[in-house]
Each structure stands twice: as structure tokens, then as C-alpha cells.
C-alpha positions as a Markdown table, in Angstrom:
| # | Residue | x | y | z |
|---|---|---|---|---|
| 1 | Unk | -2.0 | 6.5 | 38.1 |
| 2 | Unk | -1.0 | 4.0 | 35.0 |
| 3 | Unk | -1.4 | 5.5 | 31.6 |
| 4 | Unk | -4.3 | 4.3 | 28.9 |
| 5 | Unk | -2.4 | 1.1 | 27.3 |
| 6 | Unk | -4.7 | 0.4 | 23.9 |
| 7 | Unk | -5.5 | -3.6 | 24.2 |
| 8 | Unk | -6.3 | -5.8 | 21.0 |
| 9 | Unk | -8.9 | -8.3 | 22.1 |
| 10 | Unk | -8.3 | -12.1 | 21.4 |
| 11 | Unk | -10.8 | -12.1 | 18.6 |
| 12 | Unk | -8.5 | -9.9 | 16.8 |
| 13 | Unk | -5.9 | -12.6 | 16.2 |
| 14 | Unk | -7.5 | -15.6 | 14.7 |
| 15 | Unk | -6.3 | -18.7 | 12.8 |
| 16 | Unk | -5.5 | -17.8 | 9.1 |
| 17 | Unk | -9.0 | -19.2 | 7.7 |
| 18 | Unk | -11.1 | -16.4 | 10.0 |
| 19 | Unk | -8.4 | -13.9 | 8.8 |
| 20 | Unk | -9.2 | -14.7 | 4.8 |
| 21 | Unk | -12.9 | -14.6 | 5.7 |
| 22 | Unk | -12.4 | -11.6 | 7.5 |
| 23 | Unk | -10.5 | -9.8 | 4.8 |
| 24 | Unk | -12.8 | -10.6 | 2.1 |
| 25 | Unk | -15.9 | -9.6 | 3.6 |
| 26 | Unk | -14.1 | -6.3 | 4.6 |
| 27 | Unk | -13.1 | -5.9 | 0.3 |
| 28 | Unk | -16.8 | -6.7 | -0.6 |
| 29 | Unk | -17.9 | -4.4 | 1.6 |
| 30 | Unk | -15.5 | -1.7 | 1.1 |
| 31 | Unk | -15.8 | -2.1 | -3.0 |
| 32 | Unk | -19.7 | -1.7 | -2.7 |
| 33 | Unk | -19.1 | 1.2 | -0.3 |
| 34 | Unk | -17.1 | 2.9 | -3.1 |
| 35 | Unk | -19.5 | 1.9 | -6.0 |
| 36 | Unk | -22.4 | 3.5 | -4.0 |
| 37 | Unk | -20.5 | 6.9 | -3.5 |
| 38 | Unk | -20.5 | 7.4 | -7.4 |
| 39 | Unk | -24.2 | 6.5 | -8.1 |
| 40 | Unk | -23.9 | 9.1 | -11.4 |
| 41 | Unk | -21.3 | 7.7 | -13.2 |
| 42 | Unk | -21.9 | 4.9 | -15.8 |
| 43 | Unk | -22.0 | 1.2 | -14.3 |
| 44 | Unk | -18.5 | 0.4 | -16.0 |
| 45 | Unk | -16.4 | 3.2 | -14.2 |
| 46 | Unk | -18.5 | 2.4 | -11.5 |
| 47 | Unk | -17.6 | -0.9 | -11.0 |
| 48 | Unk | -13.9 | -0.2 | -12.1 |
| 49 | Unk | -13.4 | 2.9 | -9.8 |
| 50 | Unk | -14.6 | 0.9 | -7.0 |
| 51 | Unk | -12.3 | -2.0 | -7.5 |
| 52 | Unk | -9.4 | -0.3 | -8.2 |
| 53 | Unk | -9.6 | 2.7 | -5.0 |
| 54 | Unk | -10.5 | -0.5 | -2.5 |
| 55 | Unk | -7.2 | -2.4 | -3.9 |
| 56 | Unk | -5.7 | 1.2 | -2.9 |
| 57 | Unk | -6.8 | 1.2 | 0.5 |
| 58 | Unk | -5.6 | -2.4 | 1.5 |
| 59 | Unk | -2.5 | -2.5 | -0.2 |
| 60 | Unk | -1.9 | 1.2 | 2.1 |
| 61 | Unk | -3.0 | -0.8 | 5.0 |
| 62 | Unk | -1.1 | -3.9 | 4.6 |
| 63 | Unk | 2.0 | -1.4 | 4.2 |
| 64 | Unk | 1.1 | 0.4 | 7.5 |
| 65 | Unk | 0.9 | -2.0 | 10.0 |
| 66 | Unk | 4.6 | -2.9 | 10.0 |
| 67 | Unk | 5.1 | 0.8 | 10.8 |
| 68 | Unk | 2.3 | 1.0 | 13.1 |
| 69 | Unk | 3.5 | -2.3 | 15.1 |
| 70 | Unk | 7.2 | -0.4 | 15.2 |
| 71 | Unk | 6.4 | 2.7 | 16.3 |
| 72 | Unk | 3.7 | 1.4 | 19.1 |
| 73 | Unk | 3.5 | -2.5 | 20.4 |
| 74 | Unk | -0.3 | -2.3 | 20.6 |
| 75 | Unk | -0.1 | -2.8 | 17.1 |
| 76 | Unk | 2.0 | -5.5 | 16.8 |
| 77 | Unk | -0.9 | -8.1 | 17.1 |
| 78 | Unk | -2.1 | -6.7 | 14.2 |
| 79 | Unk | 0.9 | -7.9 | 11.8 |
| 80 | Unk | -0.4 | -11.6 | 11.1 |
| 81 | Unk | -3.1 | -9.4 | 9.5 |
| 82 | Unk | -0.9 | -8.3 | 6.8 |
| 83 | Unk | -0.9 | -11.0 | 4.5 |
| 84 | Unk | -4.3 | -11.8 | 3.7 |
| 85 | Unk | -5.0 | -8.0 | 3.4 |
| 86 | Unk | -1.8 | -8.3 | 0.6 |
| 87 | Unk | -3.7 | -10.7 | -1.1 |
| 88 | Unk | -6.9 | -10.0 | -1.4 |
| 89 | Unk | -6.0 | -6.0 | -2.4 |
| 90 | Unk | -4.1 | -8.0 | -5.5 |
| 91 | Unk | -7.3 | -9.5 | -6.4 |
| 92 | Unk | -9.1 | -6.5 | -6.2 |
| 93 | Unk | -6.6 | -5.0 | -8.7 |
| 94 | Unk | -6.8 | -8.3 | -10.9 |
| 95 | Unk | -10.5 | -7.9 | -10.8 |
| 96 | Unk | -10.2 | -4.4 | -11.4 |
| 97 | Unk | -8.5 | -4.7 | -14.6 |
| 98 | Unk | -10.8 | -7.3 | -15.9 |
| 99 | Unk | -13.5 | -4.6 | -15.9 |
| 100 | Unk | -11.0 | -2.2 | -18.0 |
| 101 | Unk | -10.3 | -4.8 | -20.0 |
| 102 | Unk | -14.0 | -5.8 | -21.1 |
| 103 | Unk | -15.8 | -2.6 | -20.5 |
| 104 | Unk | -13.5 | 0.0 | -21.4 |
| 105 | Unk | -11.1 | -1.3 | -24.1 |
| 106 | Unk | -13.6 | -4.7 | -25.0 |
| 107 | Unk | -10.5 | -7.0 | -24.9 |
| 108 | Unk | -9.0 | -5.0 | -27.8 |
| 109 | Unk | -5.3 | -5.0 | -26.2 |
| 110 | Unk | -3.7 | -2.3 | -28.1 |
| 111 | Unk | -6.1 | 0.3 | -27.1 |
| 112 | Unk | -5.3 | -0.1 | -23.9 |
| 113 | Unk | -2.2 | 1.2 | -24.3 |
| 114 | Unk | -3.4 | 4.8 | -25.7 |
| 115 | Unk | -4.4 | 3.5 | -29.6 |
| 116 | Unk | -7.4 | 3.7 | -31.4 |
| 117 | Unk | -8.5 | 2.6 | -35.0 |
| 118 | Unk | -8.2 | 5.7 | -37.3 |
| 119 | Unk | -11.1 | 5.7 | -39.4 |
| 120 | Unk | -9.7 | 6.2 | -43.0 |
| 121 | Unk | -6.6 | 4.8 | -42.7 |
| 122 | Unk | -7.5 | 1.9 | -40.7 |
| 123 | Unk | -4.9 | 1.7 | -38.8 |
| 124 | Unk | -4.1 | 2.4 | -35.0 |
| 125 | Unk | -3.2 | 5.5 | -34.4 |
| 126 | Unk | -1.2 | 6.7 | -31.0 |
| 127 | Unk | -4.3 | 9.2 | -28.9 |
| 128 | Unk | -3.6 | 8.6 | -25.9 |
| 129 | Unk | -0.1 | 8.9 | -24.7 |
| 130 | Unk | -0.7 | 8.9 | -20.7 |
| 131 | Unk | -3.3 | 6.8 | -20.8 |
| 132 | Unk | -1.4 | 4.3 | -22.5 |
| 133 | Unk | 1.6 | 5.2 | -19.6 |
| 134 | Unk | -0.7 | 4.8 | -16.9 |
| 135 | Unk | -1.9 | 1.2 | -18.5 |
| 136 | Unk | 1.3 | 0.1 | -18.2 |
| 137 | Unk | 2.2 | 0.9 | -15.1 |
| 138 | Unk | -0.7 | -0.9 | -14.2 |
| 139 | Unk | -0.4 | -4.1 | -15.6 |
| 140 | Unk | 3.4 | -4.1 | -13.9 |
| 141 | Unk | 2.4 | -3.5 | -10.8 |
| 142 | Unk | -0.8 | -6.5 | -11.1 |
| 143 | Unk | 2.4 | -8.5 | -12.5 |
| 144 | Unk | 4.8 | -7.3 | -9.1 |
| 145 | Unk | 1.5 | -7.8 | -6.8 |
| 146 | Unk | 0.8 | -11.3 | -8.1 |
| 147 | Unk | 4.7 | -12.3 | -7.5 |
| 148 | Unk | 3.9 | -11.4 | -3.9 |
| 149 | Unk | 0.4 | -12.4 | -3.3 |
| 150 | Unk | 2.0 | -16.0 | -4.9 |
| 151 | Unk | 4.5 | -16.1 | -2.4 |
| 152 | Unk | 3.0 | -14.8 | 0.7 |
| 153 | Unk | 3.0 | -18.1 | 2.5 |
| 154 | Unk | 4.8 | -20.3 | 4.6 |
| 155 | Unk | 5.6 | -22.9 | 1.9 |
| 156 | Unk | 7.2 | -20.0 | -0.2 |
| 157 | Unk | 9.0 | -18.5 | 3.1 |
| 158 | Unk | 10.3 | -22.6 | 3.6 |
| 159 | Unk | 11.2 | -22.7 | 0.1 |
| 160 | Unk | 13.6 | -19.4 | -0.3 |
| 161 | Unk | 14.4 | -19.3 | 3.2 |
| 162 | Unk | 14.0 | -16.4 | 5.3 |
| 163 | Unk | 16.1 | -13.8 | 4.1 |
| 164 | Unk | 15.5 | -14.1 | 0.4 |
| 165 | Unk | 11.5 | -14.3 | 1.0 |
| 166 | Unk | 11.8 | -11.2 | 3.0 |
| 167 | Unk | 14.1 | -9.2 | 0.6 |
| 168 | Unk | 11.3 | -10.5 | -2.4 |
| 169 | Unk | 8.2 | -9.2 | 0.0 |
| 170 | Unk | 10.2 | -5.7 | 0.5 |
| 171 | Unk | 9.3 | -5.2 | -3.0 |
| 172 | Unk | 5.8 | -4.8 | -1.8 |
| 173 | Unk | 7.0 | -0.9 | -1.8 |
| 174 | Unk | 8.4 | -0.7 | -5.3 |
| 175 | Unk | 4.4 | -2.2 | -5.6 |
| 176 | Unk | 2.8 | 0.6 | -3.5 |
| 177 | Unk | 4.6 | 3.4 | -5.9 |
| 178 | Unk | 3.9 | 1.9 | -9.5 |
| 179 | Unk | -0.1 | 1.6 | -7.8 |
| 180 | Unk | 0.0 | 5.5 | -6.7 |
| 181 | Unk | 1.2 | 6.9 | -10.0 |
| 182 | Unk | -0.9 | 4.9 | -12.0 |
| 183 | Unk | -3.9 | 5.8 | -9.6 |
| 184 | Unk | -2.9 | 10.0 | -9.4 |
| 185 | Unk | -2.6 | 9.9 | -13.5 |
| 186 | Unk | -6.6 | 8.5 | -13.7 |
| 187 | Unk | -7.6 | 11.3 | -10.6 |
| 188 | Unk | -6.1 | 14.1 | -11.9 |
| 189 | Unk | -5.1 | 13.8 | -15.3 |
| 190 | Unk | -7.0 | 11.6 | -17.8 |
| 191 | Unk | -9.7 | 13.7 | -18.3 |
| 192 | Unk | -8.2 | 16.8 | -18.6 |
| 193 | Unk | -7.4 | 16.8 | -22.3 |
| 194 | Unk | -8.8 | 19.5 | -24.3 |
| 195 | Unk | -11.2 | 17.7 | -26.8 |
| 196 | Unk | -12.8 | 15.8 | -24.4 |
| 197 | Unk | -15.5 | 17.4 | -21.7 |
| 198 | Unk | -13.9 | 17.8 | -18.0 |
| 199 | Unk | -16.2 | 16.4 | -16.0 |
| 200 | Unk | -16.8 | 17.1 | -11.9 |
| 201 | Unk | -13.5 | 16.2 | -10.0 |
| 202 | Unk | -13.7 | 12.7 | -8.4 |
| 203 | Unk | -14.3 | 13.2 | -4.7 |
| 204 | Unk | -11.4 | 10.5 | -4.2 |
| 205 | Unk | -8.7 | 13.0 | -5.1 |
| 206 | Unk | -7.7 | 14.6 | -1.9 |
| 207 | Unk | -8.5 | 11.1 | 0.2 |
| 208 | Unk | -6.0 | 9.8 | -2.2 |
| 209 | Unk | -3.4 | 12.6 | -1.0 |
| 210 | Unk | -3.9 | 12.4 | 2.5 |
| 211 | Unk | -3.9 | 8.3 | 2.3 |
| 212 | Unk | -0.4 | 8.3 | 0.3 |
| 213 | Unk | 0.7 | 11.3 | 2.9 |
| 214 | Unk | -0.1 | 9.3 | 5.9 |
| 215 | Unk | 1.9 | 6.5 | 4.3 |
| 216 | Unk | 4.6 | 8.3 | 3.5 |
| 217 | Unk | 5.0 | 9.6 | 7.2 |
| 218 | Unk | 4.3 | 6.7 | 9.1 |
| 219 | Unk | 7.2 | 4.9 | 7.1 |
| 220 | Unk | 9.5 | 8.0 | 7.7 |
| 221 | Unk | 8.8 | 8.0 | 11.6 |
| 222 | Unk | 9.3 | 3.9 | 11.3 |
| 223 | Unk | 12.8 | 4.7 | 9.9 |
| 224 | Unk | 13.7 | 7.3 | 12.4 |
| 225 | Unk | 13.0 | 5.5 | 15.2 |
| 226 | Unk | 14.5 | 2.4 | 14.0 |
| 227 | Unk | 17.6 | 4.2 | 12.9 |
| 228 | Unk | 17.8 | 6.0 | 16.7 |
| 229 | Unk | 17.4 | 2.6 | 17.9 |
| 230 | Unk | 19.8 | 1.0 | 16.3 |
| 231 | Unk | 22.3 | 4.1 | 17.0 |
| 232 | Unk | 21.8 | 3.8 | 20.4 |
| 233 | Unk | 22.0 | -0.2 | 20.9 |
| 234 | Unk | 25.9 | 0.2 | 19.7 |
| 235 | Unk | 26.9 | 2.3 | 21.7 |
| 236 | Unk | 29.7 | 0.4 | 24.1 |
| 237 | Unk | 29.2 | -0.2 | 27.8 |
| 238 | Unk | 32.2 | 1.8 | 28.7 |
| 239 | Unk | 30.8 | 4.8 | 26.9 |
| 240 | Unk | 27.5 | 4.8 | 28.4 |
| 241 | Unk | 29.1 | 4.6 | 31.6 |
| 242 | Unk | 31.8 | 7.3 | 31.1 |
| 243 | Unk | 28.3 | 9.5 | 30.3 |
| 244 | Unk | 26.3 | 8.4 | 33.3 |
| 245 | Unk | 29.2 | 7.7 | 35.8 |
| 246 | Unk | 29.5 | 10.6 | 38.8 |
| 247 | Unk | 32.6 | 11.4 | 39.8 |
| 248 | Unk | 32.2 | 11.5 | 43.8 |
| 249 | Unk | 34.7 | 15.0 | 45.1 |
| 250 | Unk | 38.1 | 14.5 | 46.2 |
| 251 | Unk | 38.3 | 14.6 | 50.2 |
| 252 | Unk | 41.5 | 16.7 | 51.2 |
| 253 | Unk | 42.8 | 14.8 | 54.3 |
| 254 | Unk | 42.7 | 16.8 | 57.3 |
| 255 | Unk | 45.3 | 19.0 | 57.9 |
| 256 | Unk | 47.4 | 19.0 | 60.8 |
């Protein structure tokens, strides 16, 4: 009896322009999913929670399938996949920012790094030190995302040639580490300061763990079987014959 092999249909694999279509219906849809989920909160955070947790999601997923494909080859028809899903969670961040930028600060740059006007001074005064951090962080990783979204395709892979595009799209990592800390300061600490009212905790925040967790682990297990593969693949013919040789006995000749 063969074991259950998991088979991607052909559908599954189409020509890039199916795969952009694809991937943007599936960030529309997902974003409006999201939006929905937090039908008590003002239409600004709304909008800007929505953008910002689907841009999460796809960036995870565009980092998981490499891992996925390594650690079982059903996935591996999945990998073309990757790119567009890059992409288009960049533009959800881009997006995503606009909305800060126009509902949250209105286009007054300063204050979205943690200032606001005092009012009998008039000057800007410092608030809103994590908040500020968090902004930063940010707007490097929409700067590091748009470097890679930029470059992921084959004209870009032509241009720097294969090993320099790939060492430039490894970056996506540093990318996925800037997004979660600026994303876990906004879930578990913005609103937490003690002259402002804590409101109900966002139903994201233990998704969010579990999503970075699963991350996290499916990288490690990527690495570990990677690094047992590689182990294994130099070790010499004469040693792995020496460990599955057998030695036949010694037959005495017959006495007499």
C-alpha cells in the first residue's frame, strides 16, 4: 500500500499574469476580511489595521514557502508563487502607510515620529517616544520592501546576476524582523500609556504570536535539515563503505 502523496493541480502553477491577478484578488479579499473583523473601531484604524495585518500575512507567506518546498517537495510547485505575494504585501504596507500618513498624523511628518505642537510654547514637543520608534522602523522596512519588490524580476536577476540578486532578496528576512517589531509595538504597547484610556486588546495579538512562531520554526526545521543534508553529502565513499561494509568470517582451513 503507497502512502498519501499531496498533489498540486496544474491550475496551481500558471503564467505570471494569472499569478498577479491571483495574488491581488487574494490581498483585496483578505484586507476586507480584516476591516470587517473590527467593525467598532473608527474607519481610519480600520482601514489602516487591515492593510497593515494583510501585508503581515503575505510577507509570512512569501517567507514560508521556501521552507515549506525544503522540507516537503509537494511544495515546491508552490515557489514561483513567492514573488508576486512579495510584492503585492509591499504595496499593502505602502498603502498602509498612506492611511497613517493622512488619517492619523494629516501629512504633518514630524508627528509621526512621536511629536506634537505644545500649545503655549508652540513648539513640538517629544510625546511619544515608541510611537515615534515604531514609525521608524516602519518606514525602513517600506524602504527595504520596495528595494525588493523593485527587483523581484528577471530583468533585475539578468542585471546583477544570480548570486548578487539572491544575496539582495535574502534581505527579505532582515524585512520580515523590522515588520514584526514594528507590528508587536502597535499590538501590545501603544496604547498602554497611562493618560490615555486602554481600550479592549486587539483580537490579532495572539494570531500574531502563533504566525511569527510558525515562522520561526519552519525556518529552523529548513536549516536543520539542510545542514543534515549537507553533512551527510560530504561524507567520502570510502567512509560510507567502511560503515556499511560486512566483514564475511574467516574460514580456518580444514585440519588434517
Amino acid at each position: 500500500m503507497t502512502g498519501f502523496k499531496l498533489q498540486f493541480p496544474g491550475w496551481l502553477n500558471p503564467g505570471w499574469k494569472a499569478r498577479h491577478l491571483a495574488v491581488l484578488l487574494a490581498a483585496g479579499l483578505g484586507a476586507y476580511v480584516f476591516m470587517e473583523s473590527r467593525a467598532e473601531w473608527s474607519q481610519m484604524h480600520r482601514w489602516n489595521r487591515a492593510l497593515g495585518d494583510m501585508s503581515l500575512v503575505m510577507v509570512a507567506l512569501s517567507l514560508s514557502i521556501g521552507p515549506l518546498a525544503r522540507l516537503w517537495k509537494t511544495f515546491r510547485p508552490a515557489i514561483p508563487w513567492r514573488r508576486e505575494i512579495g510584492i503585492y504585501g509591499v504595496l499593502l504596507g505602502a498603502v498602509h502607510t498612506v492611511v497613517i500618513l493622512d488619517g492619523w498624523v494629516e501629512w504633518d511628518l514630524i508627528r509621526l515620529f512621536g511629536y506634537e505642537m505644545h500649545p503655549q510654547t508652540g513648539l513640538y514637543v517629544m510625546l511619544q517616544h515608541g510611537f515615534g520608534l515604531a514609525n521608524a522602523i516602519g518606514i525602513l522596512a517600506l524602504l527595504y520592501g520596495t528595494v525588493l519588490a523593485l527587483s523581484s524580476n528577471d530583468w533585475s536577476q539578468r542585471l546583477l546576476s544570480g548570486s548578487v540578486w539572491k544575496f539582495l532578496q535574502q534581505g527579505a528576512y532582515v524585512l520580515w524582523m523590522l515588520i514584526v517589531i514594528h507590528t508587536a509595538y502597535f499590538l501590545y504597547l501603544h496604547f498602554q500609556d497611562f493618560h490615555r484610556k486602554v481600550p479592549d486588546p486587539n483580537w490579532a495579538q495572539i494570531p500574531f504570536a502563533v504566525l511569527v512562531g510558525l515562522v520561526i520554526l519552519l525556518q529552523l526545521a529548513a536549516f536543520l535539515k539542510t545542514w543534515r543534508t549537507r553533512r551527510n553529502s560530504r561524507r567520502t565513499p570510502a567512509s560510507r563503505m567502511r560503515e556499511t561494509n560486512i566483514v564475511a568470517p574467516t574460514v580456518s582451513p580444514d585440519p588434517g
